[in-house]
N, C-alpha and C positions, 0 to 999 in steps of 0.2 A: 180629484187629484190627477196631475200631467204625470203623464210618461217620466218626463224630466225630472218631475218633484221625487216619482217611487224613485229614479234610479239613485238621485241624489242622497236620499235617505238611505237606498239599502247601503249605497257607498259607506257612510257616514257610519254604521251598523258593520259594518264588514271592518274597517279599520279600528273603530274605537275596542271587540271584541279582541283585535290582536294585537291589541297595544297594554289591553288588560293579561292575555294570557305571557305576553312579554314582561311585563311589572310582575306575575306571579312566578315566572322563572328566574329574575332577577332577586327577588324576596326569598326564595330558598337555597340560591347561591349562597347570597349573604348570609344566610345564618348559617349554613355549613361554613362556612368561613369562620363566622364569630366562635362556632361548637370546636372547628380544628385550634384555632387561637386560643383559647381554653386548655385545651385538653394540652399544650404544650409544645403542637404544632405550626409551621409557620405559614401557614393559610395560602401560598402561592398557588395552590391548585384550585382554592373556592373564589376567584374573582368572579366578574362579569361573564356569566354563562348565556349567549342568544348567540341564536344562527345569522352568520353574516347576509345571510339571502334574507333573513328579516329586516335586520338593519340597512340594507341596501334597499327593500320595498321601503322603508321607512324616512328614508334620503330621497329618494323619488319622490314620493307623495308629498314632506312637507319642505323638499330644497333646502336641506339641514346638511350641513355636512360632519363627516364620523365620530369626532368628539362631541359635536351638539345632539346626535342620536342619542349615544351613549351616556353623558349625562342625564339626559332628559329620562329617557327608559329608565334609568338610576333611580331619579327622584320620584318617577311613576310609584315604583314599588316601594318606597319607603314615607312617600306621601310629605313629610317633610324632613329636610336633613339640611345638614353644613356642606360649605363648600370642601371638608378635607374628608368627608366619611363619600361624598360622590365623587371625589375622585378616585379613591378605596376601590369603591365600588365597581366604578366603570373603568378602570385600568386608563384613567387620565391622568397624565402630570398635571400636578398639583400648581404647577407655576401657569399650566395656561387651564385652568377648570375656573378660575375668576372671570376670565373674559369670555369663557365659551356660557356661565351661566346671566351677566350683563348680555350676550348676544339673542340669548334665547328671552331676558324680560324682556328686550325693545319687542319681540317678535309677537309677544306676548303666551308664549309658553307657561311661563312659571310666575309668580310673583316673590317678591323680598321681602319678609316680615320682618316687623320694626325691632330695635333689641340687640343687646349681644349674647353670646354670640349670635353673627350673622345667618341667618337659616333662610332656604327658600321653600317655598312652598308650589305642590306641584297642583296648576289649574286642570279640572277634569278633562280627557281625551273627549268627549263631544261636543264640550266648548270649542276645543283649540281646533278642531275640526271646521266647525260651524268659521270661526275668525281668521283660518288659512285660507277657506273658499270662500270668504269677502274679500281679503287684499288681494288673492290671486286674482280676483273680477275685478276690483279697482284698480289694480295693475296694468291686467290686460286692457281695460277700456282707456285708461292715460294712453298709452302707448299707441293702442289704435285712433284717437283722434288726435299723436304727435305725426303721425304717419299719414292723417289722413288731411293735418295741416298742411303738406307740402307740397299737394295736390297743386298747379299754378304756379308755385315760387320759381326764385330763380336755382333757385337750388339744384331742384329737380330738373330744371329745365338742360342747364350745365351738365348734370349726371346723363342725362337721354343725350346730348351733343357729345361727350366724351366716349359712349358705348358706341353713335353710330359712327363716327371719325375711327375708332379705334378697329371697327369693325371690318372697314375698306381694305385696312391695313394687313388683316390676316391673312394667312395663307389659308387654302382650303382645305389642306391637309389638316390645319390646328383646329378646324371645325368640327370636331368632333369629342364626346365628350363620354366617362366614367360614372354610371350611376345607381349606386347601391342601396337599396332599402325600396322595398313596393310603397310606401309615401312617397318618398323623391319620385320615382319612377313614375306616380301618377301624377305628381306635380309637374314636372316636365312636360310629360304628353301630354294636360291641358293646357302647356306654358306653347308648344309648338301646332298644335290644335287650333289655338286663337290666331293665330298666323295664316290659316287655310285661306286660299281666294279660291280653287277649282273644284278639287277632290280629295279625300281623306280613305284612305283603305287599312282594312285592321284586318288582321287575322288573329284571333286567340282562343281560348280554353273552354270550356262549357262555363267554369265557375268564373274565366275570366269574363267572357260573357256578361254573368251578374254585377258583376264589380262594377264594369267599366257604366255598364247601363245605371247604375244606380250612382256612382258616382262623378260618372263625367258627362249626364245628362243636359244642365242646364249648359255647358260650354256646347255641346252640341245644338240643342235647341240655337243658341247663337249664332254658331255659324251657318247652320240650316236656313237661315233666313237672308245670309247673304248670297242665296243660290250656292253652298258648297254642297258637291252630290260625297251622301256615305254611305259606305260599304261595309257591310262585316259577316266576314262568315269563322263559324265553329264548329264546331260536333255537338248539337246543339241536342238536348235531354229533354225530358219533361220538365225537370225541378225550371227551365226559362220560360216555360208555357206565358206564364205572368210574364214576367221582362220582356218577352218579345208581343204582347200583345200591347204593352203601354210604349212600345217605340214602333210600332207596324207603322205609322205616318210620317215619324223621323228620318229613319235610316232602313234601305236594303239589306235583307238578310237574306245569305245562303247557307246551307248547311252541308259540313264535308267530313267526312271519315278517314279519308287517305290523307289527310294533312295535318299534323301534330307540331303549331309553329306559333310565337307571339311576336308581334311585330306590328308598326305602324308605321304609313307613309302618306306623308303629307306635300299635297300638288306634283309627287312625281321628284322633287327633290330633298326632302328632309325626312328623317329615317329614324325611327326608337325601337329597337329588336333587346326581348328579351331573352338572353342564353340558358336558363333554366327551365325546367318544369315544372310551374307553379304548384303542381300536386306534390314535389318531392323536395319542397324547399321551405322554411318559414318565413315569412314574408319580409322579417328583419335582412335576411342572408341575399334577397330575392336580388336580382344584378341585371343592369341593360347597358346599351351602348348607343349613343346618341352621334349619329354621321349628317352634317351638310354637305352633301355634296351628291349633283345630281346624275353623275355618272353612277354610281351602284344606286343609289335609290329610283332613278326610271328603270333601271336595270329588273331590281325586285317588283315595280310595280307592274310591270312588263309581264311579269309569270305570272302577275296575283291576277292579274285582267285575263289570262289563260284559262288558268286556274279556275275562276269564276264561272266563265261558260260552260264547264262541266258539273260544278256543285249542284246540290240538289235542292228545292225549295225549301225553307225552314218547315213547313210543315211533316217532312220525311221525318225529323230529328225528332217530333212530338211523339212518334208511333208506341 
């Protein structure tokens, strides 16, 4: 069994357990509800009892949106019911609880049994699991060989003449760009990475270290072969021992203590500095700032080539 397969499974196993413990808190709402209704009370306090942080994991994972949770989790716990007892249930008006449960069969969520009244019936959570992570793969794979058809058209070809025409045009002040999230931020810096003709210098973190090595190694391996010379120094630990022995033929490493900075410059004019401390920030929050323009970035590359001559060989950093 692959790596891939355990993770997929335990995945599979981790959502379908909170999707049952969600149907059993939705299951004793309802019958406090049904016991207050009873007893002479008017149940506005026993609706749909789940934490919106559940429901929100649960909008994420199957790209459901709030009424389609919310019924859905409804009929979880009640296994089968009408369209007016889950709307009851899940505090949905009842005018739109028909089309959010037609939304959820196309999906294949639920099914409709034959009969009146109308009753759906809920399919078990490791089915709908197993049928989400096939259309999401049939998805993504259309998509990737629509994207991967334009490859030559004129299409594209039109869209690369309108980027570099528009490009002449800029000022060099507007070259410069806001980029929030460590995914964007890493995407970027392989996006201005693959542009390298001379030199590429990094300075970053111990664990940025890791990251960068492990995730922007094949763009490196690339451009390392167009003769781009790289440089990178950190305050480098034991935990890189490994990462710095699987790049010792790639890229020059120094190692520095006096310098607590992340940043990359590329050929001396193109610049990705990020303003936080990756130790004291979540990676969602994480923020850089993207400058073309080669007056401050020779500028910065100018101290980091200072800088360099002083650093100490990556093996100081192992001790």
């Amino acid at each position: 069994m692959t790596r891939e397969t355990i993770a997929n499974e335990l995945f599979t196993v981790i959502v379908v357990r909170k999707l049952y413990i969600i149907a059993l808190v939705i299951k004793n709402s309802y019958h406090r509800k049904n016991a207050a209704t009873h007893h002479g009370k008017t149940g506005g306090d026993y609706l749909m009892i789940v934490k919106d942080e559940l429901l929100s994991k649960l909008r994420r994972y199957f790209s459901l949106n709030l009424y389609e949770v919310k019924i859905w989790t409804a009929l979880l716990s009640r296994g089968v019911s009408t369209a007016g007892e889950l709307s009851d249930i899940a505090n949905v008006p009842r005018s739109r609880s028909y089309d959010v449960l037609e939304s959820l069969e196309k999906k294949g969520f639920i099914l409709m049994k034959l009969g009146k009244p109308i009753k759906y019936l809920a399919i078990p959570p490791g089915e709908v699991v197993s049928r989400v992570k096939k259309n999401m793969r049939e998805d993504a794979e259309e998509r990737i060989k629509r994207l991967e058809s334009m490859k030559g058209t004129d299409l594209l070809t039109e869209l690369q003449t309108l980027h570099t025409q528009g490009i002449e045009l800029v000022e060099p002040a507007d070259l410069a760009g806001y980029v929030r999230g460590r995914l964007n931020l890493y995407n970027h810096l392989e996006l201005i990475l693959k542009s390298a003709e001379k030199t590429v210098n990094i300075m970053t973190t111990s664990q940025g270290f890791l990251r960068k090595m492990e995730g922007l190694r094949p763009v490196l391996e690339k451009i390392k072969k167009k003769g781009v010379r790289i440089r990178v120094a950190a305050p480098l630990t034991r935990e890189c021992k490994n990462a710095l022995q699987e790049v010792k033929d790639l890229i020059e490493v120094r190692h520095t203590k006096s310098i607590n900075s992340r940043f990359c410059v590329v050929d001396g004019k193109e610049l990705l500095f990020m303003v936080l401390n990756d130790a004291e920030v979540h990676p969602t929050y994480d923020v850089g700032v993207w400058i073309k323009t080669p007056f401050f970035a020779s500028a910065l590359d100018n101290l980091f080539n200072t800088a360099w001559k002083e650093m100490q060989p990556p093996e100081e950093g192992l001790k």
